[in-house]
VOMARZA-94974 format. One line per 5 residues: number of its first residue (from 1); their letters; for each residue x, y, z of N, C-alpha, C, O. Coordinates in steps of 0.05 Angstrom, whole numbers, m for minus. Example, Ala and Ser with C-alpha at 12.3 -4.5 7.8 and 13.67 -1.06 7.14 Angstrom:
1) AS) 264/m114/156/246/m90/156/264/m66/156/285/m66/169  257/m45/142/273/m21/143/258/1/157/268/23/161 $
//
This chain:
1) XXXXX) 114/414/m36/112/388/m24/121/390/5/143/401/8  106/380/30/112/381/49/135/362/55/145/345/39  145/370/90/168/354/84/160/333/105/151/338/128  165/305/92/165/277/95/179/272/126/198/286/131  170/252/147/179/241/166/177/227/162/164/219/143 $
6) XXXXX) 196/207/185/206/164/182/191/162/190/181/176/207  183/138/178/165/102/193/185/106/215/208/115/216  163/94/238/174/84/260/180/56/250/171/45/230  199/48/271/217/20/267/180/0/256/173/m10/235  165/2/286/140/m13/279/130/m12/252/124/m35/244 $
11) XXXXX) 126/4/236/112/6/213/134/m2/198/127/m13/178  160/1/202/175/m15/170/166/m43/176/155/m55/157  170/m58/203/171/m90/217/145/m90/205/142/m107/187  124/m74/210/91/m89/197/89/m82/167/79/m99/152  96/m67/161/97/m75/124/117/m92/113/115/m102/91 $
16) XXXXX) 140/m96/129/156/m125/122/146/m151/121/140/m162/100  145/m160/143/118/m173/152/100/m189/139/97/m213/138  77/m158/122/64/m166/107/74/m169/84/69/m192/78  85/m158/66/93/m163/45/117/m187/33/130/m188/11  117/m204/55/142/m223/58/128/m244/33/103/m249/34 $
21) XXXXX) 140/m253/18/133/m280/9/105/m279/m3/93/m299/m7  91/m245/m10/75/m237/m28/87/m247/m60/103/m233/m74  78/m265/m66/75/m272/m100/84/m252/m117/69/m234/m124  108/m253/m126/113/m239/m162/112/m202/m155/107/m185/m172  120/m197/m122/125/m178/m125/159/m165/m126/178/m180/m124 $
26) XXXXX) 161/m138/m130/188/m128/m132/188/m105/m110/169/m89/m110  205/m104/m95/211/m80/m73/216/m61/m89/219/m68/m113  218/m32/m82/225/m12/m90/219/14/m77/203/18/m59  236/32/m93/226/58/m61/200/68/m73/192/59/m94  184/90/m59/171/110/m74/165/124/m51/161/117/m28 $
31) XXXXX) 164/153/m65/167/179/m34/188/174/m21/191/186/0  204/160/m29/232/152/m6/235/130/10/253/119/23  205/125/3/194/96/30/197/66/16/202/63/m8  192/47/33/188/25/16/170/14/3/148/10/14  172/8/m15/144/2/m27/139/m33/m42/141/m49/m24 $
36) XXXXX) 135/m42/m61/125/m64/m78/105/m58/m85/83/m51/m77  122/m65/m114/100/m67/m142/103/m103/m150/116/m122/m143  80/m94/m171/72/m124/m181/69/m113/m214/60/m91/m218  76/m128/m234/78/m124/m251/82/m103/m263/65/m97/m280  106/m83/m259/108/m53/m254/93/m36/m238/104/m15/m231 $
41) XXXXX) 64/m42/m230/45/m22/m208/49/m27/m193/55/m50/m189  51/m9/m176/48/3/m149/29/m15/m125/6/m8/m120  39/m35/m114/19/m38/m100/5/m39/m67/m18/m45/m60  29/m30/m52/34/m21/m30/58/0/m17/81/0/m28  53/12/m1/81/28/6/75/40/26/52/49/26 $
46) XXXXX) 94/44/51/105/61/73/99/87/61/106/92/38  80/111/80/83/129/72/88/147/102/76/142/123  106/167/98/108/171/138/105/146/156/116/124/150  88/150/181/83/121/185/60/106/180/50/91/197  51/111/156/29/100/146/34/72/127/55/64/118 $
51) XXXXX) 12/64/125/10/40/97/m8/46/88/m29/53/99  m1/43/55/m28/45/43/m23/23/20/m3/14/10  m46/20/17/m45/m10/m9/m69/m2/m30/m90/9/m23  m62/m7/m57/m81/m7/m75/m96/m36/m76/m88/m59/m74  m126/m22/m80/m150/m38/m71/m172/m37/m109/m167/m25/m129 $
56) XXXXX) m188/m51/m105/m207/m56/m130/m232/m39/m113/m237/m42/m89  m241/m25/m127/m269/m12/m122/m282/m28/m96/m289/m17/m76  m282/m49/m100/m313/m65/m78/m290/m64/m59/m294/m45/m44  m267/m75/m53/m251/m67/m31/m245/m41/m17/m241/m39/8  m244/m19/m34/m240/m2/m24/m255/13/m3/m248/28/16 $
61) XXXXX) m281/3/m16/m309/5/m5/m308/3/27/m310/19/46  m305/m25/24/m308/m48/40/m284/m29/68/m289/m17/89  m266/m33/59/m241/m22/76/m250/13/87/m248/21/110  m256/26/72/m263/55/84/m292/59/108/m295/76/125  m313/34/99/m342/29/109/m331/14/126/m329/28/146 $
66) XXXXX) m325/m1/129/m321/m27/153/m292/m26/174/m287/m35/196  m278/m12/156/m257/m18/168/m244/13/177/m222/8/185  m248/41/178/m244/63/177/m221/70/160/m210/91/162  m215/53/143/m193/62/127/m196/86/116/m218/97/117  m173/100/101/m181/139/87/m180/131/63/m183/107/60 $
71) XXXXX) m174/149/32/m175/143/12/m143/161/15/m146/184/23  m112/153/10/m88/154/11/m87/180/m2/m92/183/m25  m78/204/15/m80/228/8/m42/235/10/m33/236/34  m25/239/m7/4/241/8/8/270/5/31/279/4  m13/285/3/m7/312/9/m33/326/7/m44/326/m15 $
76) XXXXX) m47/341/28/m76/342/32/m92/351/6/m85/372/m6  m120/331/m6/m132/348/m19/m121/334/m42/m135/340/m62  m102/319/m48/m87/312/m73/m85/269/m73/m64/256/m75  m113/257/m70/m115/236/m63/m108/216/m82/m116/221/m105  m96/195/m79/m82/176/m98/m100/153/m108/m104/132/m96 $
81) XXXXX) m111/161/m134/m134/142/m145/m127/106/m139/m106/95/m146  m150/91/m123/m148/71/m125/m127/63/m88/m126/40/m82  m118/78/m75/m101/64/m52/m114/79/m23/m127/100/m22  m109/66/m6/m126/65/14/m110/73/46/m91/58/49  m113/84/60/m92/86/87/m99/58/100/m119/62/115 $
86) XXXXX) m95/43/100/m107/19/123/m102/39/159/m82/52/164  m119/37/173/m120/41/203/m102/25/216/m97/1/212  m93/43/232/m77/15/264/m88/m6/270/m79/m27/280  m105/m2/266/m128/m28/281/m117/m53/256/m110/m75/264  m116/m47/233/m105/m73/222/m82/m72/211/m78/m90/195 $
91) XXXXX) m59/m53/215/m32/m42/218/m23/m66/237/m8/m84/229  m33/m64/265/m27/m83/286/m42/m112/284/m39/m131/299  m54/m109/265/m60/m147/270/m44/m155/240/m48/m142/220  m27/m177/242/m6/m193/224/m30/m208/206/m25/m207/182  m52/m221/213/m59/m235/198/m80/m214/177/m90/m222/156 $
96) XXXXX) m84/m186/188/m103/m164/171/m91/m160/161/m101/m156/138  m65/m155/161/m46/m133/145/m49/m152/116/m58/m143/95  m41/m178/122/m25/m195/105/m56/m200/78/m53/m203/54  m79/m198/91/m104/m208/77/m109/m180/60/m118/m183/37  m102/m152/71/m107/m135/49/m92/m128/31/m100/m116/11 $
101) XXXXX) m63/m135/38/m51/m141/20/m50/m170/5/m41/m163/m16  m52/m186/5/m58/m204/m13/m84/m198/m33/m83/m206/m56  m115/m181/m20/m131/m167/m29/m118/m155/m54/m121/m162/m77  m100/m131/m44/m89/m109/m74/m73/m125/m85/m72/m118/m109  m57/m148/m81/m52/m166/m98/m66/m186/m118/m59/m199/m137 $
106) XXXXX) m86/m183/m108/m101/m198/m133/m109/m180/m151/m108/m186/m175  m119/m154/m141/m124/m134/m158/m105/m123/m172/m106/m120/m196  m86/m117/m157/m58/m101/m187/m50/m122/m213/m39/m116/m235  m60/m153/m199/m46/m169/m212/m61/m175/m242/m54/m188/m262  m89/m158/m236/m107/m154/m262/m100/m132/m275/m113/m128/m296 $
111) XXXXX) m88/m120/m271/m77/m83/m290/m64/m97/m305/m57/m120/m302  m58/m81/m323/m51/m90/m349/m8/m76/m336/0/m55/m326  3/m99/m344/32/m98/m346/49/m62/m350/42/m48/m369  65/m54/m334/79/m31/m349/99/m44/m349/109/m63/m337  109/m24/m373/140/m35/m387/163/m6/m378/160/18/m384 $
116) XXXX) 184/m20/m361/202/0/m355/210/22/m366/218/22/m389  208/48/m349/210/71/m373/247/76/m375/263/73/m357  251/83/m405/278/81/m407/293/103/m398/283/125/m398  315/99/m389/341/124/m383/341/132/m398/357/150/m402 $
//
């Protein structure tokens, strides 16, 4: 596993940001970074200084074709089914960030529930 660098201050402030007052989610780390899930999944997270959010097929689409987004690779060659890099271009706009994430929130919020794994 390669070794991991910080979010710049900017990228924690724009995934805060967006994820503020997102519906029925829970903070938590993952890779070390910050993240939120929604009904146990995964549905956004800081990775270096990246964001990536889990998307539904037609979004994902939509976001890689339209929007240059990548398909969320956290170590090359080894790509994370279903989550997406969002680009700077909507990293830096508050009201994009907040719409693709509300986007993977509608979608994780259709996965079926995980139940905490025990100690």
């Amino acid at each position: 596993m390669p070794a991991f660098t910080k979010p710049s201050e900017a990228t924690l402030q724009t995934f805060e940001g967006a994820v503020a007052g997102l519906q029925g989610v829970a903070r938590r780390t993952m890779f070390g970074y910050p993240s939120v899930f929604l009904n146990g999944n995964m549905l956004s997270c800081v990775f270096q200084d990246r964001i990536m959010v889990r998307l539904s097929e037609t979004d994902r689409t939509e976001a890689v074709k339209s929007h240059d987004a990548k398909p969320f690779e956290p170590s090359p060659g080894r790509a994370m089914k279903e989550y997406v890099e969002l680009p700077r271009a909507i990293m830096q706009n508050p009201s994009a960030m907040r719409r693709w994430l509300e986007r993977g929130r509608e979608y994780v919020a259709t996965l079926p529930a995980k139940k905490p794994k025990k100690k």
